[in-house]
N, C-alpha and C positions, 0 to 999 in steps of 0.2 A: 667549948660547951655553950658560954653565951650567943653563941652564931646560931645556931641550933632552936634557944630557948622561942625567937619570935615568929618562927615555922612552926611552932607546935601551936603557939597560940593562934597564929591568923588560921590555922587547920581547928582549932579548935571552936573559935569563930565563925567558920562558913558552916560546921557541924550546926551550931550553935542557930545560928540564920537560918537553915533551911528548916531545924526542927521545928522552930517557933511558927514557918511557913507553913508547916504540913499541920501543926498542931492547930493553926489557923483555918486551912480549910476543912479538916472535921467538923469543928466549932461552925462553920460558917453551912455547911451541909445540915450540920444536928438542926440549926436554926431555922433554914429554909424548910427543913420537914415536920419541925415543932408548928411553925405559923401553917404551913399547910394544912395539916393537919385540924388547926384551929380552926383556921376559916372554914373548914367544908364541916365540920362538926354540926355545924346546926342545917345544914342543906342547902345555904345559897351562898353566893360571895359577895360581901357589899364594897362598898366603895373605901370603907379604913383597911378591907383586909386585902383587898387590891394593893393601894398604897403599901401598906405593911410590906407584900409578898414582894413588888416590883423595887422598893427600897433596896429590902434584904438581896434582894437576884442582884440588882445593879453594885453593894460593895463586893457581893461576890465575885462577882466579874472582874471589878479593881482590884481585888486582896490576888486573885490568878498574874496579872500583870505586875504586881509586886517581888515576884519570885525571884530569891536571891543570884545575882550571879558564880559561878566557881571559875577562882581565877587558874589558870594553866600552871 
């Protein structure tokens, strides 16, 4: 039965990893359309909410390349 025990945990693990992944890109989607939103609120885009928006685009891109692997 100890043979057993460290398969359920690494299975529970990559569960564990991808949630936190997915639960990260929501997060990181809610974010990009909260600043969007912001910025065109008043009618033009200035140059913080540029930064701001191209910031938030670029971890998102990274946080995608993050994606756990599942081993076989």
């Amino acid at each position: 039965m100890n043979k057993q025990q460290p398969s359920e945990t690494k299975e529970f693990v990559g569960y564990l990893k991808n949630g936190i992944w997915l639960f990260g890109i929501s997060s990181w989607l809610f974010g990009i359309t909260d600043r969007s939103i912001a910025s065109f609120a008043d009618g033009y885009l200035s140059a913080l909410d540029l930064t701001q928006l191209l910031t938030a685009a670029t971890f998102f891109v990274a946080w995608l390349f993050l994606k756990p692997t599942t081993n076989p």
